[in-house]
C-alpha positions in Angstrom: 156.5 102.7 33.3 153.1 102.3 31.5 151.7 99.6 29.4 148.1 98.6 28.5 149.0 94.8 29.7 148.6 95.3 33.8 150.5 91.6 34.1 153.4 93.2 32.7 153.9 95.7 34.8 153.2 93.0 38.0 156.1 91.3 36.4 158.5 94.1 36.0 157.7 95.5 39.9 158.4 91.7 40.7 161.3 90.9 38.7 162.5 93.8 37.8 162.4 97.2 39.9 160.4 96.7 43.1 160.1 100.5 43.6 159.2 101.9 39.7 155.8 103.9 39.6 153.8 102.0 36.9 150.6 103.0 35.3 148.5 100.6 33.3 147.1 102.7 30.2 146.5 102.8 26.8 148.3 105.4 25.1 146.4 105.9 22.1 143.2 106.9 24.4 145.5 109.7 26.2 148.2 109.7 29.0 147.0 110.5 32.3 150.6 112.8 32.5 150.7 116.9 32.1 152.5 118.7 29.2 156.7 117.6 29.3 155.9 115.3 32.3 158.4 113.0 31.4 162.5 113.7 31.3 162.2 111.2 28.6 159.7 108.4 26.7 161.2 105.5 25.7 159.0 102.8 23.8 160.6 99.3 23.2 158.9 96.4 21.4 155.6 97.7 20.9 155.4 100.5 18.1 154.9 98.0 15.7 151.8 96.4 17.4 149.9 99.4 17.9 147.1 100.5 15.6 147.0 104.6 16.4 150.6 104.9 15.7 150.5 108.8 15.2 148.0 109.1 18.4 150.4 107.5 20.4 153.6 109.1 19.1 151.8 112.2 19.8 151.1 111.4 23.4 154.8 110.6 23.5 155.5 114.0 22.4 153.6 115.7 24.5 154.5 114.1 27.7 158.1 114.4 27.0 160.3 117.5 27.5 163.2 115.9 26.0 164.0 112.7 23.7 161.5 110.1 22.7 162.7 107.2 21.4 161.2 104.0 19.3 162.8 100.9 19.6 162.6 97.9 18.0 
């Protein structure tokens, strides 16, 4: 999991899955992941907030060697 917000991810290793890998990051300054790192990306409740929509969607791309999906 990554998100910009480093108390969510304390809450979702907490309450949620105690073994997930998380990164805090921002997206729209570049993913720390190689090319197709990622089975799938999966953004939920959070396109909308972001400012560099096509940065980030392209980080998305590029990280994922299969869907990405946008949620809302």
């Amino acid at each position: 999991g990554v998100d910009v917000v480093f108390s969510k991810l304390w809450l979702a290793r907490k309450f949620v899955f105690a073994d997930a890998r998380l990164v805090c990051a921002d997206a729209a300054a570049g993913l720390l992941f190689a090319d197709d790192f990622a089975e799938a990306v999966f953004c939920h409740d959070a396109f909308y907030f972001l400012p560099e929509k096509k940065k980030v969607a392209n980080e998305m791309l590029r990280v994922a060697s299969g869907p990405v999906l946008i949620g809302h």
